[in-house]
TIKOL-899327 format. One record per residue (C-alpha): residue number from 1; residue in one letter; y, z, x negated. Coordinates in Angstrom, 1 decimal. Layout:
N
seq_type_c2_c3_c1
NUM_A_Y_Z_X
...
END
This chain:
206
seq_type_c2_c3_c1
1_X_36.0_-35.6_35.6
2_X_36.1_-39.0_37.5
3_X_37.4_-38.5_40.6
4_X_37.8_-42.8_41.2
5_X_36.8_-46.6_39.9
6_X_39.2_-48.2_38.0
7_X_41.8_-50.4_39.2
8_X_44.8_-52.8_38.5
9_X_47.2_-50.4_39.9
10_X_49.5_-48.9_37.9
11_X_49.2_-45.4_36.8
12_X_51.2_-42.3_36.8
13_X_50.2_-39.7_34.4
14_X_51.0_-36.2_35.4
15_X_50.8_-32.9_33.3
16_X_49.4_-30.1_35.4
17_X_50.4_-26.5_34.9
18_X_53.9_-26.4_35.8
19_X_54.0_-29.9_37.2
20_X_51.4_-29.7_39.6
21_X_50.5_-25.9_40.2
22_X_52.4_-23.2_39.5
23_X_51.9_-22.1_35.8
24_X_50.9_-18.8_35.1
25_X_50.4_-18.7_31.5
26_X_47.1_-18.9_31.8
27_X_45.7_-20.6_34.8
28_X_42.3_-20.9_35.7
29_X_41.1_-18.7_38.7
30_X_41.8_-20.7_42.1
31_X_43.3_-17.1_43.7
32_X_46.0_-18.6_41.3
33_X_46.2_-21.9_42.6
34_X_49.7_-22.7_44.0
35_X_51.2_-26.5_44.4
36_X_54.6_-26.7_43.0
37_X_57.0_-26.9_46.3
38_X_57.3_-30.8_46.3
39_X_54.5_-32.0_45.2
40_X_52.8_-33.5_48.0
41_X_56.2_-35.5_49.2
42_X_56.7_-37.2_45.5
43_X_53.0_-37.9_45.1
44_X_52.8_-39.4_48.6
45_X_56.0_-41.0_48.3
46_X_54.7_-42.7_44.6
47_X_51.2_-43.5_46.1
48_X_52.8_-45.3_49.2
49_X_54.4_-47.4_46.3
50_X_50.9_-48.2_45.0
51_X_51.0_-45.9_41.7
52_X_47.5_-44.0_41.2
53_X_47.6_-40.9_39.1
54_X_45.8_-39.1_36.6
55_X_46.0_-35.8_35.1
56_X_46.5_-35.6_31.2
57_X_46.6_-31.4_29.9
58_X_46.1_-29.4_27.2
59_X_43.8_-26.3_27.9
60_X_43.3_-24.8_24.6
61_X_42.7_-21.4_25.9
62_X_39.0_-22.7_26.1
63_X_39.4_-22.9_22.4
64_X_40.6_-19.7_21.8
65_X_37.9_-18.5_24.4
66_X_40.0_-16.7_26.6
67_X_38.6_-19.2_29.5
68_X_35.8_-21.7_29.9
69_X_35.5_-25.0_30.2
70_X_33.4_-24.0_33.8
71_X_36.5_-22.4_34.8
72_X_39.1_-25.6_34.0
73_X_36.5_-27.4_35.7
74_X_36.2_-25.0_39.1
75_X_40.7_-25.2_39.0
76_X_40.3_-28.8_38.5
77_X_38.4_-29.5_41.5
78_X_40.7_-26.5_43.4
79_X_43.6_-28.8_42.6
80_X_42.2_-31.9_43.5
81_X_40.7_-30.9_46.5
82_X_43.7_-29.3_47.9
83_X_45.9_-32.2_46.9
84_X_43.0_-34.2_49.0
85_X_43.6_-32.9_52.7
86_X_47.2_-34.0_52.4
87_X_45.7_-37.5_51.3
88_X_46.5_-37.6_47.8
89_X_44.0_-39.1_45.5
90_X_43.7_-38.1_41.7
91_X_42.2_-40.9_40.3
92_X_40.9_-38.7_37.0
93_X_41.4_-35.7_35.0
94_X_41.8_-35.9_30.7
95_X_41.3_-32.2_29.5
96_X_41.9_-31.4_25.9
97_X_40.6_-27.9_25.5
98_X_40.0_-27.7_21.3
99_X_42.9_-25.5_19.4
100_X_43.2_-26.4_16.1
101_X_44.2_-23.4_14.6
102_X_43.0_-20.3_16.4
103_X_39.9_-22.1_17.9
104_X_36.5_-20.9_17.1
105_X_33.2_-23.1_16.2
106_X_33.2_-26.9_17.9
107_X_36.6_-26.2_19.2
108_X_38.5_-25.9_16.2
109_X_39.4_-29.9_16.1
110_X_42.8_-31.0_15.3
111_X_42.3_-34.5_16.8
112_X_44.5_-37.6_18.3
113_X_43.9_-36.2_21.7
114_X_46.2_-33.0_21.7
115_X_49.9_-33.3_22.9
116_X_52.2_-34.3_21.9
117_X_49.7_-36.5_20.3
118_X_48.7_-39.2_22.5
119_X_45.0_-39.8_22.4
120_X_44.2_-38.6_25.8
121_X_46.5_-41.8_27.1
122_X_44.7_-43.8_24.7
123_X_40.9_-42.7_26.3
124_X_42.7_-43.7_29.7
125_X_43.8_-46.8_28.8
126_X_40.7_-48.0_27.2
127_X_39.1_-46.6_30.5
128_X_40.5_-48.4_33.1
129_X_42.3_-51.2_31.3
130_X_45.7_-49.9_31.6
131_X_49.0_-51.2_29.9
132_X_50.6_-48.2_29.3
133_X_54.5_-49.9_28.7
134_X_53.8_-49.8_32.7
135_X_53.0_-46.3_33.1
136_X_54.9_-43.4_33.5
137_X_54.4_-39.5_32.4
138_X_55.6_-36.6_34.3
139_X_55.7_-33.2_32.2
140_X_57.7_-30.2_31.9
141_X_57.5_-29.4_28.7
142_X_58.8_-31.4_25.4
143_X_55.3_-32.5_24.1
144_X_54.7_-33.5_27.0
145_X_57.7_-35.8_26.7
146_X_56.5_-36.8_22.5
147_X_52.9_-37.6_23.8
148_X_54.2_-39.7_26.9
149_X_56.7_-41.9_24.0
150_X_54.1_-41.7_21.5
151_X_51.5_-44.0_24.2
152_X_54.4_-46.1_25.4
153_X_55.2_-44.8_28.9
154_X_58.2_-44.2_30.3
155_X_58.7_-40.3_30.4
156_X_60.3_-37.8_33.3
157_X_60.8_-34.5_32.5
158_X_61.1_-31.9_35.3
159_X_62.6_-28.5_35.5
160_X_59.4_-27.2_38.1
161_X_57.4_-25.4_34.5
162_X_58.0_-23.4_31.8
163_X_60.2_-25.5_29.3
164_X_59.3_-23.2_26.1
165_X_59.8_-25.1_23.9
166_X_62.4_-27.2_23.2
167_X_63.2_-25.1_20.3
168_X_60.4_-26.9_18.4
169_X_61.2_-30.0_19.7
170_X_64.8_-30.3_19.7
171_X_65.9_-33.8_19.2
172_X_62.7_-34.9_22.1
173_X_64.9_-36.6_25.3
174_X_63.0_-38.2_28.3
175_X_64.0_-41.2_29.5
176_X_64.7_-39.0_32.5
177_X_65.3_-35.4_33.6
178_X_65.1_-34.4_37.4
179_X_65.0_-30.9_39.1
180_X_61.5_-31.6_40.9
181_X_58.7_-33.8_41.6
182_X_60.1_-35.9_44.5
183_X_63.3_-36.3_42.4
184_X_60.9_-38.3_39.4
185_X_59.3_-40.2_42.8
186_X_63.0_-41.4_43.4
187_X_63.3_-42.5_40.5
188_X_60.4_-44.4_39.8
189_X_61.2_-46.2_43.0
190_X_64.7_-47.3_41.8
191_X_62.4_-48.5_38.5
192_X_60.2_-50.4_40.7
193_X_63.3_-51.4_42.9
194_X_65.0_-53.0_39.8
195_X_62.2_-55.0_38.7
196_X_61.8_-56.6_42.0
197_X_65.5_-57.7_41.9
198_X_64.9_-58.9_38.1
199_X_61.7_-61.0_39.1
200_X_64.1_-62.5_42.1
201_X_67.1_-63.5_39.7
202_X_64.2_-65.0_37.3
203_X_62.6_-67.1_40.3
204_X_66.4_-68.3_41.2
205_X_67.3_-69.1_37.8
206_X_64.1_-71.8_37.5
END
């Protein structure tokens, strides 16, 4: 789902369930839909810095047909719309919704594009010309923090989700962990803030 054109703004990537919404194990009718408490004041806070975001997640329930891709789609646009009347604009949506081991018929695919693998950041990049060294990925999970180092961006892990499974993943470590969304907005702005100071001392030193 394209929600904008492309851009040479930089990008953050967000996961959804857990990040965005509330996750509730399986999350797909919009009587679910609930924005994490925070959302709106990091995203407007990293949008006011220029950042545009899109959505990278896993939905291999469709796989497993216990939901439909019709159903991802109808949440999706729930999400996006909501996220909408408070200004916020989600510049595109990367679904993965194969399972490669309990999925049935054309969604039994174990391809590049399921975290932590990252070929969903790949499709993005190659989409809107993106250098992904200059993105950054929010998740709450630890493949969400693999697939974020796998394509190069700098990764955040917040404490807003589920975090099941770091018991699979134990040696994965984000380049940062925060409580919430607006804590990750902080600090990519101290990011941002550092490499306006760097650019300065490399203009001086000419």
């Amino acid at each position: 789902m394209t929600i904008a054109t492309g851009s040479n703004k930089r990008i953050v990537f967000l996961d959804r369930d857990g990040v965005l919404n509330v996750d509730r194990y399986l999350t797909y009718r919009p009587e679910q839909f609930e924005l994490v408490v925070g959302v709106v004041e990091g995203l407007t806070c990293l949008q006011t810095l220029g950042f545009e975001f899109i959505i990278i997640t896993n939905q291999s329930a469709v796989g497993r047909g216990q939901i439909s891709e019709e159903q991802v789609g109808r949440f999706n646009k729930c999400l996006v719309d909501e996220l909408a009347v408070h200004g916020i604009r989600i510049k595109d949506i990367f679904v993965y919704p194969h399972d490669p081991v309990f999925g049935s018929g054309q969604y039994r695919q174990d391809c590049a594009c399921h975290k932590p693998k990252p070929g969903m950041f790949f499709q993005a990049a190659d989409k809107y010309n993106l250098r992904l060294s200059e993105c950054y990925y929010i998740g709450d999970k630890k493949a969400d923090v693999i697939a974020g180092f796998n394509a190069g961006c700098t990764t955040i892990l917040v404490e807003t989700g589920v975090l099941d499974d770091e018991h699979i993943y134990p040696g994965a470590s984000p380049d940062f962990r925060v409580r919430d969304l607006p804590r990750a907005a902080r600090v990519i702005a101290g990011e941002c803030a550092l490499e306006q100071l760097r650019s300065l001392d490399n203009t001086w030193g000419r």
